[in-house]
C-alpha positions as CSV (number, residue, x, y, z in Angstrom):
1,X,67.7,103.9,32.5
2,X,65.8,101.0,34.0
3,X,63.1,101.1,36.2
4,X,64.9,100.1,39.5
5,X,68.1,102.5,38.7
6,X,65.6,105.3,38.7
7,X,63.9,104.3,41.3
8,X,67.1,104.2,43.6
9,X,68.2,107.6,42.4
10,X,64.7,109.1,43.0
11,X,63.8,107.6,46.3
12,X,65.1,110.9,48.2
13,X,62.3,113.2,46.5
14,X,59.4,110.7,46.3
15,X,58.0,107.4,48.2
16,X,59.2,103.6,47.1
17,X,56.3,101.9,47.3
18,X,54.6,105.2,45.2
19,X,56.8,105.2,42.6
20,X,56.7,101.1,42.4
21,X,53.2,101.1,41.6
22,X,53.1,104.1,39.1
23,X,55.8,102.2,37.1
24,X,53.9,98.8,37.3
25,X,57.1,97.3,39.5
26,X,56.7,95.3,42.5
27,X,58.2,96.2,46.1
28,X,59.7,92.8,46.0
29,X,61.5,92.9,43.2
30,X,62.6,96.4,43.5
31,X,64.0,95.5,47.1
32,X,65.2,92.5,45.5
33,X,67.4,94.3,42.9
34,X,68.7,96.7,45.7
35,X,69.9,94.4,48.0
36,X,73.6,93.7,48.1
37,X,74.2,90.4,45.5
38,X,71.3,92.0,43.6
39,X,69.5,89.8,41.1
40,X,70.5,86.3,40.8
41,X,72.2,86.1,37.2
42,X,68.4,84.6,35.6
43,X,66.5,87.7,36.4
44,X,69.3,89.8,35.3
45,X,69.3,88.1,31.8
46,X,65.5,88.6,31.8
47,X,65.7,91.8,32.6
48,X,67.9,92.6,29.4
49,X,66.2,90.2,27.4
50,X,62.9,92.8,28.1
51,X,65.2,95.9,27.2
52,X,66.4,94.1,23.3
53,X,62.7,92.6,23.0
54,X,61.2,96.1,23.3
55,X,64.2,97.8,21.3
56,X,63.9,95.3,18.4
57,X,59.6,95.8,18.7
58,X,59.8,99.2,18.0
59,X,62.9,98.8,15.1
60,X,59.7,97.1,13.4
61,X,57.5,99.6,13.9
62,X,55.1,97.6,16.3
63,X,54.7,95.0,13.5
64,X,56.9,92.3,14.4
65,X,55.3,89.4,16.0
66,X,57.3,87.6,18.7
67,X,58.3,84.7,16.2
68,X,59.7,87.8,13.6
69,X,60.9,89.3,16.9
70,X,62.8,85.5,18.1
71,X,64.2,85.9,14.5
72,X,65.7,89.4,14.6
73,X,67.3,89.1,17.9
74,X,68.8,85.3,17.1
75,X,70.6,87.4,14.1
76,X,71.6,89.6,16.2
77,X,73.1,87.4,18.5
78,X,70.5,87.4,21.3
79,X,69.7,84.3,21.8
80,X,65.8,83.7,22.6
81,X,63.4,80.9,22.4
82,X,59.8,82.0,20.9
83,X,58.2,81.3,24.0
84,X,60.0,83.9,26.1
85,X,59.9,86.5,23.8
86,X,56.4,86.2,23.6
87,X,55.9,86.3,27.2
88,X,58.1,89.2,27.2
89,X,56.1,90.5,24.7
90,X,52.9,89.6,26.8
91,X,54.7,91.3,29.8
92,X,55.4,94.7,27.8
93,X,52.4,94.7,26.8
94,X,53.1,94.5,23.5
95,X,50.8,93.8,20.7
96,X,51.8,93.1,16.6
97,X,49.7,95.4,14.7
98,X,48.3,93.6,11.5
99,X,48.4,96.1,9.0
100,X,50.9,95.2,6.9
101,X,48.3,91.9,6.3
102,X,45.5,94.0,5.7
103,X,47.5,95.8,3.1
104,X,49.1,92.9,1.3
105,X,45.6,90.8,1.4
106,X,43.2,93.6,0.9
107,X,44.8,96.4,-0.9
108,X,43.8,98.9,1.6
């Protein structure tokens, strides 16, 4: 579930601007979402790029780089430049661990 789905089903049991900052969302763009015409149709690709960039960063077990990551979801038929991913990446904050270097170079 997305962050502004549950925010719309929760808003009866806890405050919107609360549960906006604990999930790291802005007021704006929740309201934004909510508001009848939601999302214009480039925020709404974002936001799905951000879903398949996450999904594919974990497939790799938080070693794929956002070029690797630009390659895996091209395959797949998500088409993304390098330079979104990686600010999708930066966004996530998500970070390429570099053990598989250290292992390969190293032997450790």
């Amino acid at each position: 579930m997305h962050f502004y789905a549950f925010i719309e089903q929760e808003k009866a049991v806890f405050p919107i601007t609360w549960m906006c900052r604990k999930l790291g969302v802005s007021r704006a763009s929740y309201y934004r979402w909510a508001k009848p015409g939601g999302l214009t149709p480039t925020a709404t690709r974002h936001l799905k790029l951000k879903d398949e960039v996450a999904q594919e960063f974990e497939n790799s077990n938080h070693m794929a780089g956002r070029d690797q990551l630009t390659t895996l979801l091209n395959q797949r038929g998500v088409k993304v430049s390098i330079g979104t991913a990686g600010a999708i990446m930066n966004e996530l904050g998500l970070r390429a661990r570099g053990d598989a270097c250290l292992e390969k170079h190293h032997g450790q």
